[in-house]
C-alpha positions in Angstrom: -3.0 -7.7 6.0 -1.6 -7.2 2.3 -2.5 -3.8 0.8 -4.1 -2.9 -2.4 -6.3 -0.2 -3.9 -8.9 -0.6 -6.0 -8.8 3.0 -7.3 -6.1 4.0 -9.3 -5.5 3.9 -7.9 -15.3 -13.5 -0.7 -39.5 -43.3 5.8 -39.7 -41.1 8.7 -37.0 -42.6 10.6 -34.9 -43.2 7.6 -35.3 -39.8 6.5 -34.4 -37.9 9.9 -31.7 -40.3 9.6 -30.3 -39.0 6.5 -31.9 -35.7 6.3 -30.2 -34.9 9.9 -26.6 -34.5 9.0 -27.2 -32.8 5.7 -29.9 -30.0 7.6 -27.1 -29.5 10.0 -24.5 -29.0 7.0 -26.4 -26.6 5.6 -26.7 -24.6 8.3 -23.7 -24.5 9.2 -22.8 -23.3 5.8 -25.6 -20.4 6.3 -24.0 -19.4 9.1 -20.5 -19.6 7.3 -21.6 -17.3 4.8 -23.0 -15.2 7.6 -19.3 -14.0 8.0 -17.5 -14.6 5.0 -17.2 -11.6 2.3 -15.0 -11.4 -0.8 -13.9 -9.1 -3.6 -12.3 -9.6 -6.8 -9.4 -7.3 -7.5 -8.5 -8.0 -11.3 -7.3 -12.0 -11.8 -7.1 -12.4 -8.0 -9.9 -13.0 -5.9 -9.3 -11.6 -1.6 -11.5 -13.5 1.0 -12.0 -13.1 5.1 -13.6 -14.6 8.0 -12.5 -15.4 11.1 -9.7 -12.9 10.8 -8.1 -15.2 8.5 -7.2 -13.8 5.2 -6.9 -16.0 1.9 -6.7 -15.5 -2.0 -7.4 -17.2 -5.2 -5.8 -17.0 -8.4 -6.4 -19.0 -12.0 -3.4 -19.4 -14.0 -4.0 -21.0 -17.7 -0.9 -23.4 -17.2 -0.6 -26.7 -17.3 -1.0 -29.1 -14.2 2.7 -30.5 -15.5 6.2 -29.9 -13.8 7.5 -27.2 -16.6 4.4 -25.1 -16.3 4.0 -25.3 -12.3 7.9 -23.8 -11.9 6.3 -20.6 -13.2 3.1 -20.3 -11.0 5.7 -21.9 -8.0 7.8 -18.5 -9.0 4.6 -15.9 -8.4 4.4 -17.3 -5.3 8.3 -16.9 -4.5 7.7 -20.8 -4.2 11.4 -22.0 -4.5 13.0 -25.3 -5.2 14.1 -25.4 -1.7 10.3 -25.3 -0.6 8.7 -28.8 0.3 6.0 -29.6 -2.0 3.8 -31.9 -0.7 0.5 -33.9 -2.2 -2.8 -33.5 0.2 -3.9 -36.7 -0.5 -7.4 -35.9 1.3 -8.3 -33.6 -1.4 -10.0 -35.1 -4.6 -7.9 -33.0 -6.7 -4.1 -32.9 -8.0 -2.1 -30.7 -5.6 0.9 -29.6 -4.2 1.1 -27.7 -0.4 3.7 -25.8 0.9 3.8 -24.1 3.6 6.3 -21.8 4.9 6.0 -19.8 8.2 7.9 -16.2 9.4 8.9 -14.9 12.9 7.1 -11.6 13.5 7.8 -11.3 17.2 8.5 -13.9 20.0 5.0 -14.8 20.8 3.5 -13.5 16.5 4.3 -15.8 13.8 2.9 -15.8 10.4 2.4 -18.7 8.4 1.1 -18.7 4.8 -0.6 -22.3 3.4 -0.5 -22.3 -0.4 -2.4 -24.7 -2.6 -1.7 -25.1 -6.2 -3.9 -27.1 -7.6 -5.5 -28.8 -11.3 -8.8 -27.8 -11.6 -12.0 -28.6 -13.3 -10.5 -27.1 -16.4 -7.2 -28.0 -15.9 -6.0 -25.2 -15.5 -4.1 -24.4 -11.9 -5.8 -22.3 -10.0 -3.7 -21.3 -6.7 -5.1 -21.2 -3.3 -3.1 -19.4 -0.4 -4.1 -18.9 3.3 -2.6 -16.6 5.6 -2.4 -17.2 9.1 -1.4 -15.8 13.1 -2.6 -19.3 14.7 -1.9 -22.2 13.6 -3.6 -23.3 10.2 -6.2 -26.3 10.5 -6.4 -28.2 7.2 -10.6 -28.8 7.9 -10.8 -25.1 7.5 -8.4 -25.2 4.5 -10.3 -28.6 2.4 -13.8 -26.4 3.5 -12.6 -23.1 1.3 -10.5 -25.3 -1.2 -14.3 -27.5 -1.8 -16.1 -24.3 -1.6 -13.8 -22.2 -4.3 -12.5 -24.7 -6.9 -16.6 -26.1 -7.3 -17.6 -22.8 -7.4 -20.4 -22.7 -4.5 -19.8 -19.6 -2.6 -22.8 -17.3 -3.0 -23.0 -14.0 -5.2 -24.1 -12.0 -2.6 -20.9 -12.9 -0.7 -19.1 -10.4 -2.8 -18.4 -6.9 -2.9 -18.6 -4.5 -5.9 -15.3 -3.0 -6.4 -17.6 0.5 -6.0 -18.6 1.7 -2.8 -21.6 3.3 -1.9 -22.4 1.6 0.8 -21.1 -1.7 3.0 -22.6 -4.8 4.6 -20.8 -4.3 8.0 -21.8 -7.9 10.1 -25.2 -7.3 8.7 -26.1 -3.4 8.6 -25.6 -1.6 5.7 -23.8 1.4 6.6 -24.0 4.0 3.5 -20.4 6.0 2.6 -19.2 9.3 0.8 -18.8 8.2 -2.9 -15.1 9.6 -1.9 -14.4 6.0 -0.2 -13.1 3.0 -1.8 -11.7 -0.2 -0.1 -8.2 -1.0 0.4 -8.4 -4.8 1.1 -11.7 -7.2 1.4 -13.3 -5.6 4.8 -10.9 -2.7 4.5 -12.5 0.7 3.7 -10.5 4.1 3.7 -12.1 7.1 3.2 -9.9 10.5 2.6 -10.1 12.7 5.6 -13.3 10.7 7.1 -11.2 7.6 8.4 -10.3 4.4 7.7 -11.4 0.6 9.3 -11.2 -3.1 8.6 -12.8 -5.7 10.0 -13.5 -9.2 10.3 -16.8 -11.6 11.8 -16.0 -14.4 14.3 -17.5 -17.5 14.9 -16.3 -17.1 18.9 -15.7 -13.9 21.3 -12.1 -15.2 21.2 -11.3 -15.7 18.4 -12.0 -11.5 17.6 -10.0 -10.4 20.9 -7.3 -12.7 19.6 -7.2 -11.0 15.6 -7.3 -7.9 17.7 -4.3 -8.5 19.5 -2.3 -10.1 16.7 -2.7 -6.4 14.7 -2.2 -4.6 17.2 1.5 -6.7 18.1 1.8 -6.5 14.1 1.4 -2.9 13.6 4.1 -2.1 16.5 6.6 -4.2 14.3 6.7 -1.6 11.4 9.6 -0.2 10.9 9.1 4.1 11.6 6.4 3.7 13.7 6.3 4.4 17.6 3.2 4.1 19.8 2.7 7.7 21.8 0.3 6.0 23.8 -1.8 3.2 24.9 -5.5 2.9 27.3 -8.4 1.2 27.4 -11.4 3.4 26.9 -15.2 2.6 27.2 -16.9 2.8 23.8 -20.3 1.8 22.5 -19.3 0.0 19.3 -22.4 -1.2 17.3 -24.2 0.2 20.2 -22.5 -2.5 22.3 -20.8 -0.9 25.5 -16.9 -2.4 25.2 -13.8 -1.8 25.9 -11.1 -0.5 23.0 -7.6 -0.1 23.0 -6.8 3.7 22.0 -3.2 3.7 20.5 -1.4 6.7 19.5 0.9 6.4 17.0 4.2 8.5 16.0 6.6 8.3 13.0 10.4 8.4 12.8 11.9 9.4 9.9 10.7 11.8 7.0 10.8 9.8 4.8 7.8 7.6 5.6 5.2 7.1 3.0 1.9 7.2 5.0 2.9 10.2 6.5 3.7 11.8 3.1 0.4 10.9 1.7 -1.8 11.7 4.7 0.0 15.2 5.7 -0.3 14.3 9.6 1.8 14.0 12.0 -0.1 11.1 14.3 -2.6 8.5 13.9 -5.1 7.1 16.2 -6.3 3.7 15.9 -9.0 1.7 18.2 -9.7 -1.8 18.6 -12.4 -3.3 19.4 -13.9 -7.0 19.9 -17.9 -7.6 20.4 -20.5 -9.3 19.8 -22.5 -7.7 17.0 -25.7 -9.1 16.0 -25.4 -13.0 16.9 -21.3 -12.8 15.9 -18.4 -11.4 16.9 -16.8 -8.3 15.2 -12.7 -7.6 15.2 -12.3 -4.2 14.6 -9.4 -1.0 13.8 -10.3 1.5 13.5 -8.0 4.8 12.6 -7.9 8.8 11.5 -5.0 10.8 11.4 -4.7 14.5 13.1 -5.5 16.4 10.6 -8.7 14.3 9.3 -12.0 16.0 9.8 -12.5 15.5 13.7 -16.3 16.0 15.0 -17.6 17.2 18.4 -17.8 13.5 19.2 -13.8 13.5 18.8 -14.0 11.0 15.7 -14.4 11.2 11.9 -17.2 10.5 9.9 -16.7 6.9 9.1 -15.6 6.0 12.9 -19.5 7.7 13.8 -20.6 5.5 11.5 -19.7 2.5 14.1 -18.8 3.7 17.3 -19.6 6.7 19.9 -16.7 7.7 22.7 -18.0 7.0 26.2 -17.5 10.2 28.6 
């Protein structure tokens, strides 16, 4: 997940007949919007849902081959790229799609879209993925961004006083500020992201594809690793506790946190008629309560004795 800080620092008959499909459409965009949040970061706009990641971005070029190379060169979109026309989408566009080992069994692929909009200008689309990218979800998000029909209420202020976690708002210290869409850190209290999940699975598997991501970084070595009983959401669940160390001085985390290790959980459940992915992390010298977490962690989850 790509990091950024917003402090300094998403009759009768014939009318059943017809009325059927569109009822069912709409609901299904309710319950779409039931776990979709966004946030927009300056020109750049950071969705989730499903623990998949994506971003928007208007450029005031040209849809023409001269003015593309430039919004191609943002993207560290080469000439070597395939650029390829989705001809299922009522728009101009070009797709590319480019893909990265992380480990044997993790890859990463990223989906862009650059494509002419309503006002011509090109407005640039990219998904990021662990499984492989379906283009119904794609067109869906593509439809739902360039026509402008994603709800107000689907975005975050950029200010933090409180958050809509999977439907609870959960009030924070005015010290906390997000790091990413669904990713809050607050100084000392602890840090969490998140995603909501259509299926049970598809949260265990985000779960597993951070935790085999976060394993991969370069400095980092995991102490430790159980399954504990938690009530998360006041759901009783298993988490995976995971230790972490750090190799090397020179690591910047470590320099701007002051601690030495860092504890992560995570967690998949169902939570209120979804399904929640979950990390959540403090480092050793955070402020540690008798329940053995921080003040945000509280906030979500109690240790099982």
């Amino acid at each position: 997940m790509t990091i950024f800080n917003f402090n300094s620092k998403f009759k009768l008959y014939i009318l059943i007949f017809f009325l059927l499909p569109i009822s069912v459409f709409a609901q299904e965009k309710d319950d779409l919007f039931t776990r979709l949040k966004a946030i927009h970061n300056g020109s750049v706009t950071y969705y989730n849902t499903d623990g998949i990641d994506f971003t928007s971005q208007t450029f005031t070029n040209s849809f023409t081959e001269k003015d593309l190379k430039y919004v191609y060169r943002k993207y560290s979109i080469g000439n070597e790229d395939v650029k390829v026309k989705d001809n299922t989408l009522p728009y101009n566009n070009f797709n590319v799609v480019k893909s990265k080992k992380i480990t044997d069994s993790l890859n990463e692929t990223s989906s862009y879209y650059f494509i002419e909009d309503k006002q011509k200008m090109v407005t640039v689309i990219c998904f990021s993925y662990f499984e492989k990218p379906t283009k119904q979800f794609e067109q869906k998000f593509i439809d739902l961004i360039i026509e402008d029909k994603i709800p107000m209420n689907i975005f975050e202020d950029k200010r933090i006083d409180s958050i809509d976690f999977a439907g609870r708002k959960i009030q924070l210290s005015n010290s906390c500020y997000w790091t990413n869409v669904n990713t809050v850190q607050c100084p000392y209290y602890g840090e969490m992201n998140w995603s909501v999940h259509k299926t049970i699975t598809s949260a265990k598997k985000a779960v597993q594809n951070q935790l085999s991501l976060t394993k991969t970084k370069k400095g980092l070595k995991a102490i430790s690793e159980e399954e504990v009983d938690v009530l998360f959401e006041n759901m009783p669940v298993k988490a995976i506790k995971v230790v972490y160390g750090f190799t090397g001085l020179t690591n910047l985390a470590v320099k701007t946190s002051g601690g030495k290790t860092l504890t992560a959980y995570y967690v998949a459940s169902e939570v209120r008629n979804n399904y929640m992915s979950c990390v959540m992390s403090f480092w050793n010298n955070d402020q540690i309560n008798d329940s053995g977490l921080p003040p945000l962690l509280e906030k979500v989850m109690q240790l099982r004795k």
